[in-house]
MIRO-615541 format. One record per residue: residue number from 1; residue in one letter; x, y, z of N, C-alpha, C in turn. Coordinates in Angstrom, 2 decimals, padded with zeros to 5 digits. Last residue first. Example, Ala and Ser with C-alpha at 12.3 -4.5 7.8 and 13.67 -1.06 7.14 Angstrom:
<nodes>
   num   residuo      n_c1      n_c2      n_c3     ca_c1     ca_c2     ca_c3      c_c1      c_c2      c_c3
     2         S    012.85   -002.25    007.08    013.67   -001.06    007.14    012.90    000.03    007.87
     1         A    013.19   -005.69    007.80    012.30   -004.50    007.80    013.20   -003.30    007.80
</nodes>
This chain:
<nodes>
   num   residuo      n_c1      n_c2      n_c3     ca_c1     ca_c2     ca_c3      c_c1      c_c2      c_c3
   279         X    167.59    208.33    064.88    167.80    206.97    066.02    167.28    207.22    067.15
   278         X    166.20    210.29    063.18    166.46    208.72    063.20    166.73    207.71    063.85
   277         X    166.10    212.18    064.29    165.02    211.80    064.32    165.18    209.66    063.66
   276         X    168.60    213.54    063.44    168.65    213.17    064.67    167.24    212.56    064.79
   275         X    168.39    213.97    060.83    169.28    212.78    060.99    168.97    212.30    062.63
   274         X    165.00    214.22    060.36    166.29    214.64    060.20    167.67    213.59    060.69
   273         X    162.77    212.98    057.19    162.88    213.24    059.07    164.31    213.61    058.92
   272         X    162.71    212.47    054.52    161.52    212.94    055.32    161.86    213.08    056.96
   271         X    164.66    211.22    053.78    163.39    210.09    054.02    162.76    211.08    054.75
   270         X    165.81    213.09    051.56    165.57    212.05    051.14    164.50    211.05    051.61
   269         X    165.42    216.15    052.60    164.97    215.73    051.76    164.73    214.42    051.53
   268         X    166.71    214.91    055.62    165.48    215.05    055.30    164.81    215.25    054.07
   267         X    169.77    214.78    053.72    169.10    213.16    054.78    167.63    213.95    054.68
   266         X    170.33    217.12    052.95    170.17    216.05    051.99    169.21    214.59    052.61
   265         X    170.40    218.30    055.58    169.40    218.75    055.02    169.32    218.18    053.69
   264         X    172.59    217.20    056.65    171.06    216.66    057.25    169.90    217.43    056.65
   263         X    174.46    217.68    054.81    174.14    216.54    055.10    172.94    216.25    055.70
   262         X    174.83    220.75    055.58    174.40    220.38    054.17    174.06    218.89    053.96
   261         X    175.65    220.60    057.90    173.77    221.41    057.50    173.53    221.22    056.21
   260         X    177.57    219.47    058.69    176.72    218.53    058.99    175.35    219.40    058.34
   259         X    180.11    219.06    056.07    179.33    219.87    056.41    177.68    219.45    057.37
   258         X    181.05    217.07    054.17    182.04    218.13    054.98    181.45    218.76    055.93
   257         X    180.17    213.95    053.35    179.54    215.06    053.79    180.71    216.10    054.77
   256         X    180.95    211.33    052.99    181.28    211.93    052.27    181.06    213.66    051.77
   255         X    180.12    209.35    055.02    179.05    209.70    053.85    179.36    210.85    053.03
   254         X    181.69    210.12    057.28    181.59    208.90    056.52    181.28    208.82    055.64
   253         X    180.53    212.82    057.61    181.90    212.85    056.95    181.98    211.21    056.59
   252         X    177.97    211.75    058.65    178.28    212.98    057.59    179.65    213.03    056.85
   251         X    179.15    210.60    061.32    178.32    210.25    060.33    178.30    210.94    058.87
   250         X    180.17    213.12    062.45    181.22    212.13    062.54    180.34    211.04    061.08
   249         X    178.22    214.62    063.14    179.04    215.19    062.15    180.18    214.31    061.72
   248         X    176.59    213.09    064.32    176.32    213.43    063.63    177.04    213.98    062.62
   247         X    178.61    210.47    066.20    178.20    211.80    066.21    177.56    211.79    064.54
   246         X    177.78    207.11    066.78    178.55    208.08    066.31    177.94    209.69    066.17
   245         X    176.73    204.52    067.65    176.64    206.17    068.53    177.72    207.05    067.81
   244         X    175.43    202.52    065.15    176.52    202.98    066.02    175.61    204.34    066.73
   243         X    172.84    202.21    063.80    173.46    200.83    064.38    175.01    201.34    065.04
   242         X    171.43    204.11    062.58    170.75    203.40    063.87    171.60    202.26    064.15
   241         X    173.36    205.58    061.48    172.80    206.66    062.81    171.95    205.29    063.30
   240         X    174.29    203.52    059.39    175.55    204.62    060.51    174.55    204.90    062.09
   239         X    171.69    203.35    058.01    172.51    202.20    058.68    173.64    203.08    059.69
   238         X    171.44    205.96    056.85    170.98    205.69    057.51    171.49    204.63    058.72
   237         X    174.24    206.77    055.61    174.08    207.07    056.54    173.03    206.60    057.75
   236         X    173.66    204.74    053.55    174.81    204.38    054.39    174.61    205.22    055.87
   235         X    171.63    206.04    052.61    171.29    204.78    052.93    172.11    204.14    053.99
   234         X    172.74    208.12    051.40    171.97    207.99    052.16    171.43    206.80    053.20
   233         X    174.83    207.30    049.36    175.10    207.72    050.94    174.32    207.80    051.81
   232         X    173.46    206.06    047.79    174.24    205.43    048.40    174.74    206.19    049.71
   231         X    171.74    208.34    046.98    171.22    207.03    047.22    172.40    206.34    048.20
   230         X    174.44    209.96    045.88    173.38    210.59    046.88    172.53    208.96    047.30
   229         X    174.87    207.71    043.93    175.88    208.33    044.76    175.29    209.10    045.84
   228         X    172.28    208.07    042.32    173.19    206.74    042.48    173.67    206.97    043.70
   227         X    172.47    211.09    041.53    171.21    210.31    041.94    171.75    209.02    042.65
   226         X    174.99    211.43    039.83    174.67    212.02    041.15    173.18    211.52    041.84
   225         X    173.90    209.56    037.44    175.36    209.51    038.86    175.69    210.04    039.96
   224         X    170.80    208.33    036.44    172.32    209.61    036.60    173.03    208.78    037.97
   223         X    168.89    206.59    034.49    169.80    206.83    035.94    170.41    207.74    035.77
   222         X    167.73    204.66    032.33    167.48    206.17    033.13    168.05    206.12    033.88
   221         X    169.57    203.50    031.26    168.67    202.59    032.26    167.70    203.99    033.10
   220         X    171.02    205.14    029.67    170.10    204.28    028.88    169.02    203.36    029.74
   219         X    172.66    206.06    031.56    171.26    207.54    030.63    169.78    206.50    029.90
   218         X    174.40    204.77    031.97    173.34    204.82    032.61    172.60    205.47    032.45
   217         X    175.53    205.05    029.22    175.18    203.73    029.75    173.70    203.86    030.70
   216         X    176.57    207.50    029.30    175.52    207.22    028.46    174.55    205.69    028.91
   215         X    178.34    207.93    031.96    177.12    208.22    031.75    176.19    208.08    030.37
   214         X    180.11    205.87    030.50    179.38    205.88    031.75    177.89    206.35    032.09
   213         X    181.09    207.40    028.60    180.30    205.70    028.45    179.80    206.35    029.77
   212         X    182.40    209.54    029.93    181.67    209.39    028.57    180.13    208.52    028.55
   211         X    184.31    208.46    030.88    183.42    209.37    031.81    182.20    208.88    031.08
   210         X    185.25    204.65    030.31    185.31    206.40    030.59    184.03    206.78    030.94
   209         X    185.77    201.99    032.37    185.54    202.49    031.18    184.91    203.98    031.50
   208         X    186.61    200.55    034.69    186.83    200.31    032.95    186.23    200.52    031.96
   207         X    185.20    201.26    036.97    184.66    200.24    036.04    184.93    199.86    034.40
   206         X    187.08    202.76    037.58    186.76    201.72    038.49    186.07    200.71    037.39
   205         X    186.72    204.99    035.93    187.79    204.28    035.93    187.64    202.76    036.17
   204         X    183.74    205.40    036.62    184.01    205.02    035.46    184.94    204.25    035.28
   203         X    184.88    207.01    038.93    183.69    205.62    038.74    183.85    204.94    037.89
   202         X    186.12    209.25    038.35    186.77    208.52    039.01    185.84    206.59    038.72
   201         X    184.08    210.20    036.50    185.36    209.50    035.64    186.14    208.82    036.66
   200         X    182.32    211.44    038.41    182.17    210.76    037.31    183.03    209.54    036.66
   199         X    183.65    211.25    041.49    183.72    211.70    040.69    182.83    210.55    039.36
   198         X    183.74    211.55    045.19    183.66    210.07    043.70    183.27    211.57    042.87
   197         X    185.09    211.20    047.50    184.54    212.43    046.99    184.70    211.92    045.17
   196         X    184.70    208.73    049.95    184.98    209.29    049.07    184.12    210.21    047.88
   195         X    182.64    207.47    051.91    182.64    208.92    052.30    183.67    209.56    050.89
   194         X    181.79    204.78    050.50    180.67    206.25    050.75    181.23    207.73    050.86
   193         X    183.04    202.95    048.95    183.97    203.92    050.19    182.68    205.16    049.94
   192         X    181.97    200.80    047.89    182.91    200.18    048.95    183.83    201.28    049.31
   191         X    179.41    202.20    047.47    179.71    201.24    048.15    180.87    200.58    048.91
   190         X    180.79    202.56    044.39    180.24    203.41    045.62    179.73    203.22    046.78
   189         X    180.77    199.83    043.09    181.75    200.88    043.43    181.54    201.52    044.16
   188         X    178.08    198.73    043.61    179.05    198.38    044.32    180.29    198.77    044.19
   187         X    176.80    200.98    041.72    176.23    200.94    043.46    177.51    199.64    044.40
   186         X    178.00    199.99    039.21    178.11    201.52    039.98    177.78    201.44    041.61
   185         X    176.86    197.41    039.08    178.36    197.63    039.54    178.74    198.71    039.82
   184         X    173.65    198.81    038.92    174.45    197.39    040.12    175.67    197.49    040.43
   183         X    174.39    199.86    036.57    173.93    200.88    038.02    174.00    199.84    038.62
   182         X    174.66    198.11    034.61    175.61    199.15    034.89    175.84    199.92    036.23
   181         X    173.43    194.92    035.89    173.65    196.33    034.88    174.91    197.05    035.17
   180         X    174.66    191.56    036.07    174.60    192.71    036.63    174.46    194.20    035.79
   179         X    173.02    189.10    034.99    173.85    189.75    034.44    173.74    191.27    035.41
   178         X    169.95    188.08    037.50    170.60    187.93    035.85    171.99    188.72    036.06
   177         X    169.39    185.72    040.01    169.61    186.76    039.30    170.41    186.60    038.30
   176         X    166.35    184.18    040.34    167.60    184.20    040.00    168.01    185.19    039.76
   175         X    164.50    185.47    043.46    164.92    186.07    041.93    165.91    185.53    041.64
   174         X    164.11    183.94    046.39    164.21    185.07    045.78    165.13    184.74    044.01
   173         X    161.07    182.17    047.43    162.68    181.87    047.20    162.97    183.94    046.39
   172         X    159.13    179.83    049.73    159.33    181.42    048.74    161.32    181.38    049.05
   171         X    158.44    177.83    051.06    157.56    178.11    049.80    157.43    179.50    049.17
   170         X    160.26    176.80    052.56    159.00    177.35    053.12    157.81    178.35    052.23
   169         X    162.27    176.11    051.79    161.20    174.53    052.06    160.24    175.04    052.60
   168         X    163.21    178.30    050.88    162.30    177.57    049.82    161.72    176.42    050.80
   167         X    163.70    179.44    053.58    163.08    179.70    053.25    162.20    179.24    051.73
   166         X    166.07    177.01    053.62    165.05    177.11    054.52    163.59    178.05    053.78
   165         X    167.56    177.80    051.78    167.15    176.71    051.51    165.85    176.53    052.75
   164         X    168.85    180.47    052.82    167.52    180.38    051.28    167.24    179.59    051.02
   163         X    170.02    179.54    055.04    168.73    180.03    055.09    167.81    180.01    054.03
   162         X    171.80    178.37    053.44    171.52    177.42    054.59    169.72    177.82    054.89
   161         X    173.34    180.34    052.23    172.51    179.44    051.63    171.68    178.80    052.58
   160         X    175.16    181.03    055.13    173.46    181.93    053.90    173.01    181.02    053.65
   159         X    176.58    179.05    054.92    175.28    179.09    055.99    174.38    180.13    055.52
   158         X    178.23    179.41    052.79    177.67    177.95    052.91    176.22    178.25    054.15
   157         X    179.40    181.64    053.01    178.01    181.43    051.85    177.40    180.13    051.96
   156         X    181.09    181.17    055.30    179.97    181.45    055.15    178.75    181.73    054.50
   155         X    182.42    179.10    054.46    181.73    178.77    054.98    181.01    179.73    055.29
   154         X    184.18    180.53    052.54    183.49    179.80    051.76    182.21    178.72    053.18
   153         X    184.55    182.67    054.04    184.05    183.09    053.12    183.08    181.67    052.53
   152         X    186.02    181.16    057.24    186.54    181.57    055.78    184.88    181.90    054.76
   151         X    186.00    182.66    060.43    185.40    181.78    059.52    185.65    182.06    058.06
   150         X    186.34    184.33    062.94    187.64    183.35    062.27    186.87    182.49    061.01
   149         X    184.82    186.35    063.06    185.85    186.69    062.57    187.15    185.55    061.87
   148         X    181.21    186.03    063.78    182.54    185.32    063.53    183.89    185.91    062.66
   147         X    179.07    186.96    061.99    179.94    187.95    063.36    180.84    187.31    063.55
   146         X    178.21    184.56    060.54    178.65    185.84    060.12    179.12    186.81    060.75
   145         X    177.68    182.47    062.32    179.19    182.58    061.50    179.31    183.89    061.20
   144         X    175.55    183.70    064.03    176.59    183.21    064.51    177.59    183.55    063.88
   143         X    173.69    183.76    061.78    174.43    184.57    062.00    175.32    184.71    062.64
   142         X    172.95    181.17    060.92    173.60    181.67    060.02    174.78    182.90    060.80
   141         X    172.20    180.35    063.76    173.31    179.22    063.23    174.35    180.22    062.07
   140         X    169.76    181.80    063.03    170.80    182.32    064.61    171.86    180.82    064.04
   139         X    168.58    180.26    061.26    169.12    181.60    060.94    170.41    182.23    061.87
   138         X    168.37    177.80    062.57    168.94    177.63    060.75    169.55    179.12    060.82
   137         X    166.87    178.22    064.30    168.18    177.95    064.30    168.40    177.87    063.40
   136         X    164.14    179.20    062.61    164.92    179.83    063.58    166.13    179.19    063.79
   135         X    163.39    176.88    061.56    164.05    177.59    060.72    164.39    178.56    061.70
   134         X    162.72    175.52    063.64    163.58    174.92    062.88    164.43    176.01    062.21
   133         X    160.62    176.98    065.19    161.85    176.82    065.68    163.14    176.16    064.84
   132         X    159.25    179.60    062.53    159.12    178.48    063.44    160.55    178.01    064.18
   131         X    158.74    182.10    061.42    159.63    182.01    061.58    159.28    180.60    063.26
   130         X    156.25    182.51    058.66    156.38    182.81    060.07    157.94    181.84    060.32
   129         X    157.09    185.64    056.65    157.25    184.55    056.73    157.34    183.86    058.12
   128         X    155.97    188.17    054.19    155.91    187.66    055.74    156.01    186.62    055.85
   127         X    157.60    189.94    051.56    156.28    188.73    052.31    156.85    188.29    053.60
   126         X    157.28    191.43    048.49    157.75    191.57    049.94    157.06    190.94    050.72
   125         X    157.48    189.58    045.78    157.20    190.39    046.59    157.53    190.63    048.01
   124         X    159.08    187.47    043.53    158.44    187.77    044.59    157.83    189.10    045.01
   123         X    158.94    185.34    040.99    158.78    186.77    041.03    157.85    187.46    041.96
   122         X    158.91    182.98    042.16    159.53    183.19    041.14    160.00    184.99    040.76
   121         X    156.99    182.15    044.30    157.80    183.17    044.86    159.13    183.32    043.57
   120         X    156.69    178.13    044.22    156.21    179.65    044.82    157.11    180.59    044.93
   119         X    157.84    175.98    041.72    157.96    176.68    043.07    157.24    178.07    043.46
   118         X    158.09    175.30    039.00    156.80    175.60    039.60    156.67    176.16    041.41
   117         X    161.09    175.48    038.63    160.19    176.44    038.14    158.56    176.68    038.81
   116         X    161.69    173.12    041.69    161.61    173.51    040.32    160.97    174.55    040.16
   115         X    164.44    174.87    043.71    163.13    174.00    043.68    162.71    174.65    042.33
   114         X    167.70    175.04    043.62    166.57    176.27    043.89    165.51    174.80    043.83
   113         X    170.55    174.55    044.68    169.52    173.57    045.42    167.92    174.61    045.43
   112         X    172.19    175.33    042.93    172.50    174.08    043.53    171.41    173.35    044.30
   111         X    172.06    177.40    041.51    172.62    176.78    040.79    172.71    175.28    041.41
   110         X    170.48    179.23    043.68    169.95    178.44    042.43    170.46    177.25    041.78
   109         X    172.36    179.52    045.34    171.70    178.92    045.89    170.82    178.60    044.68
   108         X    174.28    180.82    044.16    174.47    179.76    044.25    173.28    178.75    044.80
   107         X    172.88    183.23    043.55    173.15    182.62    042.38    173.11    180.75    042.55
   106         X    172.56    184.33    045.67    171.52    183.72    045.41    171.64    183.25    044.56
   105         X    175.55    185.21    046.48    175.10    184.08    047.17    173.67    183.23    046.72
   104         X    175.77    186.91    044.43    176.92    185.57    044.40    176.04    184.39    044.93
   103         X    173.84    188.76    045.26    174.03    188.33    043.85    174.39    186.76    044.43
   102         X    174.30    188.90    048.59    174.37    189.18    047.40    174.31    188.66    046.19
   101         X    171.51    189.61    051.23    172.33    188.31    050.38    172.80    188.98    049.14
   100         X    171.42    191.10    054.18    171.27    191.34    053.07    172.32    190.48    052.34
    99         X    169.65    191.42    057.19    170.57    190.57    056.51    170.03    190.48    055.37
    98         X    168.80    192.91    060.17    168.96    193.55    059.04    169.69    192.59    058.30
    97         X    167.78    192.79    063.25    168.40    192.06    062.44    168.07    192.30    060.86
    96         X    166.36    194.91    065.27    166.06    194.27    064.23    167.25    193.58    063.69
    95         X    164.42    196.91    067.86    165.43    196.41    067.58    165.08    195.31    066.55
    94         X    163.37    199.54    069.68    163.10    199.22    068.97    164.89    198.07    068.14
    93         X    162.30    200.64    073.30    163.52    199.89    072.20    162.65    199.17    071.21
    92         X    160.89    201.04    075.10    160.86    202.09    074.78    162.36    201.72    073.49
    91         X    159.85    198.78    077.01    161.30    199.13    077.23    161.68    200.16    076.84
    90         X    157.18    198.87    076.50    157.52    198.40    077.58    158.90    198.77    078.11
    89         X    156.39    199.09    073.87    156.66    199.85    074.68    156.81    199.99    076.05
    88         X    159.29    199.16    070.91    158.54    198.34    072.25    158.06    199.34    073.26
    87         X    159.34    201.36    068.73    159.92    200.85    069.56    159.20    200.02    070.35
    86         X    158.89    201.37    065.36    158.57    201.60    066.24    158.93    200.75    067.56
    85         X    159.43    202.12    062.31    159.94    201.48    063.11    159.97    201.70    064.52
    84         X    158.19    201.73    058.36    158.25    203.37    060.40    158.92    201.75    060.87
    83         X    159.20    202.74    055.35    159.37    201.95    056.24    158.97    202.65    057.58
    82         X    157.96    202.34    052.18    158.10    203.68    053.19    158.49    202.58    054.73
    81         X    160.39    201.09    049.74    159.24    200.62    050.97    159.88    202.06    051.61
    80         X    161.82    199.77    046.79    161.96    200.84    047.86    160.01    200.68    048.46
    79         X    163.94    196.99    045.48    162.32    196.81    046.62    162.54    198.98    046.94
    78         X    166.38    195.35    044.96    166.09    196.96    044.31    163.92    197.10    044.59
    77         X    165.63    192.40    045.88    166.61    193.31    045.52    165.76    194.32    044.98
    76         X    163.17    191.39    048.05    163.47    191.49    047.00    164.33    192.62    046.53
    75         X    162.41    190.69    051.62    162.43    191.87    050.78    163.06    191.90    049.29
    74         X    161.34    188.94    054.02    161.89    188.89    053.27    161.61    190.12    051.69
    73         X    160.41    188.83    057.62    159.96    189.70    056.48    161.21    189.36    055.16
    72         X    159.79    186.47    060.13    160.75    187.26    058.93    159.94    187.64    057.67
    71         X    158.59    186.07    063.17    158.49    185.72    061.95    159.64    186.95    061.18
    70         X    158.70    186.35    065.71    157.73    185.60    065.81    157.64    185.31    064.22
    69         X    159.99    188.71    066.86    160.89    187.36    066.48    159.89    186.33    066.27
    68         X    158.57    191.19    067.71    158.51    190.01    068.49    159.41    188.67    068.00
    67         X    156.43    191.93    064.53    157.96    192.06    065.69    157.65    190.90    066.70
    66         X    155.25    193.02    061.37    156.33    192.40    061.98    156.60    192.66    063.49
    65         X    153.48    193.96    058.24    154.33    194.19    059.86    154.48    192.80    061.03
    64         X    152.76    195.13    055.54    153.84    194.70    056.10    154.02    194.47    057.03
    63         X    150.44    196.49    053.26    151.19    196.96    054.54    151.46    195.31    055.14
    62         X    150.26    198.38    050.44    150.01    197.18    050.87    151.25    197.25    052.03
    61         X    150.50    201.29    049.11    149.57    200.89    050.00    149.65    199.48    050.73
    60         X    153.30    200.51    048.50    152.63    201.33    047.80    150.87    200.88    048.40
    59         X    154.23    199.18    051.23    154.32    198.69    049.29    153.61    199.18    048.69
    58         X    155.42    199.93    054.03    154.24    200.18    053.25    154.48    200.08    051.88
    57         X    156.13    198.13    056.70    156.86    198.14    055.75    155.19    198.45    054.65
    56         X    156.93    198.21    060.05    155.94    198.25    059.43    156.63    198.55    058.22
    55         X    157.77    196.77    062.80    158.14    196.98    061.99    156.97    197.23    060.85
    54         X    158.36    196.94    066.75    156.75    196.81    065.70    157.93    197.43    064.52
    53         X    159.79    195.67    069.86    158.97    196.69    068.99    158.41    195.85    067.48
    52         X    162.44    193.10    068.84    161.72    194.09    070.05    161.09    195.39    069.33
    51         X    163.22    192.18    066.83    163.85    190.86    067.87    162.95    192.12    069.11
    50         X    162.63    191.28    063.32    162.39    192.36    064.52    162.56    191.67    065.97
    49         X    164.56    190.35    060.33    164.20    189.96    061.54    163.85    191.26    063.06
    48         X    164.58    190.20    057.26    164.57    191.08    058.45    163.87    190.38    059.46
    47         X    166.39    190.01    054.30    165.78    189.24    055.47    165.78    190.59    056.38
    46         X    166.97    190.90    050.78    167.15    191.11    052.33    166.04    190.47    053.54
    45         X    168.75    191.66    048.04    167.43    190.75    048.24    168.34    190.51    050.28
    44         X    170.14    194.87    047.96    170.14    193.79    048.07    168.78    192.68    048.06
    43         X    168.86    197.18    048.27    169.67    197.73    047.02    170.10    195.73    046.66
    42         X    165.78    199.04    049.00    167.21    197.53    049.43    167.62    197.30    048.32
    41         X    165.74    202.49    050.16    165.59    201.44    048.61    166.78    200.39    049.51
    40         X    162.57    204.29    051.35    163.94    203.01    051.68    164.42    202.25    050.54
    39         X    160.29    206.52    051.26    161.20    205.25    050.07    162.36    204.57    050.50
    38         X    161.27    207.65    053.96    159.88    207.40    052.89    161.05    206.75    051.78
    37         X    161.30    206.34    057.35    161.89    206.33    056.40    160.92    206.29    055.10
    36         X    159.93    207.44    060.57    159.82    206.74    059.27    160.51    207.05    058.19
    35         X    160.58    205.81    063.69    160.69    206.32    062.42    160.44    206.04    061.56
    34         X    160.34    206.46    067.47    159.59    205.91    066.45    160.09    206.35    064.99
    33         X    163.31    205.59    069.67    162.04    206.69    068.97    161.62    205.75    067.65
    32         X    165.59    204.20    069.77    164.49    204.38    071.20    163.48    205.51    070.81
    31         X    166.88    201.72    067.88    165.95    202.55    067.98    165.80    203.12    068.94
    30         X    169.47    199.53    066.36    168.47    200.19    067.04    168.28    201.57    067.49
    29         X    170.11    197.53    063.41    169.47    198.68    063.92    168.92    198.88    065.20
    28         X    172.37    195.55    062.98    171.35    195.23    063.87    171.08    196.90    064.21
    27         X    173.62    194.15    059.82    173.53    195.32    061.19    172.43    194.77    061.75
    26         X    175.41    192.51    057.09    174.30    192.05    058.45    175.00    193.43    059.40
    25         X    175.56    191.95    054.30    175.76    192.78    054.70    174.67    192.65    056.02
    24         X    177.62    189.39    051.80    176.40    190.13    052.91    176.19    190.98    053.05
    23         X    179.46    188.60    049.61    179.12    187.70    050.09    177.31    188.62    050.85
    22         X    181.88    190.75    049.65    180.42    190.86    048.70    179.73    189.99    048.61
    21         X    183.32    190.72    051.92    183.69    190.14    050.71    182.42    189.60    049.68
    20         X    180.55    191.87    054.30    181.04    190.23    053.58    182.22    190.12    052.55
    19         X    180.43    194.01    056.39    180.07    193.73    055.27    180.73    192.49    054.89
    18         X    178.27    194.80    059.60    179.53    193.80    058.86    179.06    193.53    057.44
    17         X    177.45    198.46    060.32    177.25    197.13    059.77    178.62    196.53    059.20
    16         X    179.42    199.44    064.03    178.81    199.94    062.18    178.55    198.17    061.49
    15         X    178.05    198.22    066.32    178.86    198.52    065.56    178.18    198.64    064.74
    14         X    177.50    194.97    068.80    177.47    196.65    068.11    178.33    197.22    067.36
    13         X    177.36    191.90    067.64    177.95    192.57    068.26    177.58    194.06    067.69
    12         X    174.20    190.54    068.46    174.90    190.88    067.60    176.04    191.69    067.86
    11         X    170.94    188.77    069.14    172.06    189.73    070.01    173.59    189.88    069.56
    10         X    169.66    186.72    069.05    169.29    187.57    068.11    170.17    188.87    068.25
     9         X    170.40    184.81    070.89    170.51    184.21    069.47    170.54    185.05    068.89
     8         X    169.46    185.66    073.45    170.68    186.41    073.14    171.34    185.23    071.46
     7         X    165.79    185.69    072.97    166.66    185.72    073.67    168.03    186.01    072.99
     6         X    162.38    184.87    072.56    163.35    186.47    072.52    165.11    185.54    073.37
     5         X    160.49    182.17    071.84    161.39    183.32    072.94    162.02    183.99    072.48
     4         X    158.75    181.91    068.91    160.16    181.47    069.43    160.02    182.75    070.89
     3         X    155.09    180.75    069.75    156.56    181.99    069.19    157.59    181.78    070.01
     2         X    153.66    178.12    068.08    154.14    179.01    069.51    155.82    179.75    069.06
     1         X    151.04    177.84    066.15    152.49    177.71    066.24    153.00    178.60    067.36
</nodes>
């Protein structure tokens, strides 16, 4: 099978990541150093596309890799992977298409066009998928709309889908999903303002219902709230330092961080490198 060309299909506007009306979440990370992130958690079921350099994704020994636009890595909600990301070395750039489906959207894509029970990929794993010319425009078609500013919501779950129908005629689908837990609607409260200074009971509010509950709820999925909330910023920050030029201390305060020595010394506890080792 001959590999798609590289060209400006895979070329995204810059900027902090576009989020969806809980529909997505599409960035385009880049790189000009090598990194590794230790436990990466995709908090979403997520596509990745490497459009320059080498992607490597480690599943508790079982290894992952990717680049050149020559294929898609597809990643299963709540997945954590040691991830490195290594630049081309011809140009000394590392670059990727990051697209994350929510709930809503894989729901629909069950409810309307999943392939029967005996289908491949019921209960997936993280898998390599080669990325031929069909299903290549299917995706650069998806993302088009999604950088699109004039397009309504309901056309763009219409071109997600577009892809998870591609990827079942390619013999892997992701997870119906069930009933959202507690820590799902916690991670999309916290989520829709990282840098706020969230509180227990502020969360709780959000989710109708007290401090109390809250944390018993999530005591019952093992979780805490400061675990959750640290996760979420981290993650946010990551996405911040490889898909804008924002300052470090400008990053940090997005993420709800006053202080850039108390922020980059939460960021290396979490993946092991410092904030400036990230991009």
């Amino acid at each position: 099978m001959p590999t798609p060309k590289r060209d400006s299909r895979w070329l995204l506007p810059s900027g902090a990541p576009i989020a969806g009306q809980g529909l997505f979440t599409l960035s385009q990370p880049v790189l000009r150093r090598s990194c590794l992130s230790r436990g990466f958690a995709f908090f979403d079921a997520t596509l990745l596309l490497v459009c320059a350099g080498r992607l490597s994704l480690d599943d508790n020994g079982e290894v992952i890799e990717a680049g050149d636009a020559a294929s898609v890595i597809v990643v299963p909600k709540d997945t954590r992977l040691d991830v490195v990301k290594s630049p081309e070395p011809a140009n000394g750039i590392f670059r990727s298409v990051f697209l994350a489906f929510s709930p809503q959207v894989i729901g629909t894509f069950h409810r309307l066009h999943a392939p029967t029970e005996s289908a491949q990929g019921l209960t997936p794993k993280p898998c390599k998928i080669p990325l031929d010319d069909s299903f290549a425009d299917t995706l650069s078609y998806c993302l088009r709309g999604l950088s699109a500013m004039d397009l309504s919501d309901r056309e763009r779950e219409h071109r997600l889908v577009g892809v998870l129908i591609a990827l079942a005629d390619r013999g892997w689908q992701f997870t119906r999903p069930g009933l959202p837990s507690v820590a799902d609607r916690l991670r999309d409260v916290l989520r829709s303002d990282p840098s706020r200074s969230w509180t227990t009971a502020d969360a709780g509010a959000a989710l109708a219902m007290s401090e109390a509950t809250l944390r018993r709820r999530l005591a019952k999925e093992r979780l805490r709230f400061d675990e959750i909330l640290a996760d979420i910023r981290m993650h946010h920050a990551m996405a911040l330092l490889q898909t804008t030029r924002w300052s470090i201390p400008r990053v940090a305060r997005a993420c709800g961080y006053q202080t850039r020595t108390r922020f980059a010394a939460r960021f290396r506890e979490r993946f092991g490198c410092s904030p400036s080792e990230a991009r």
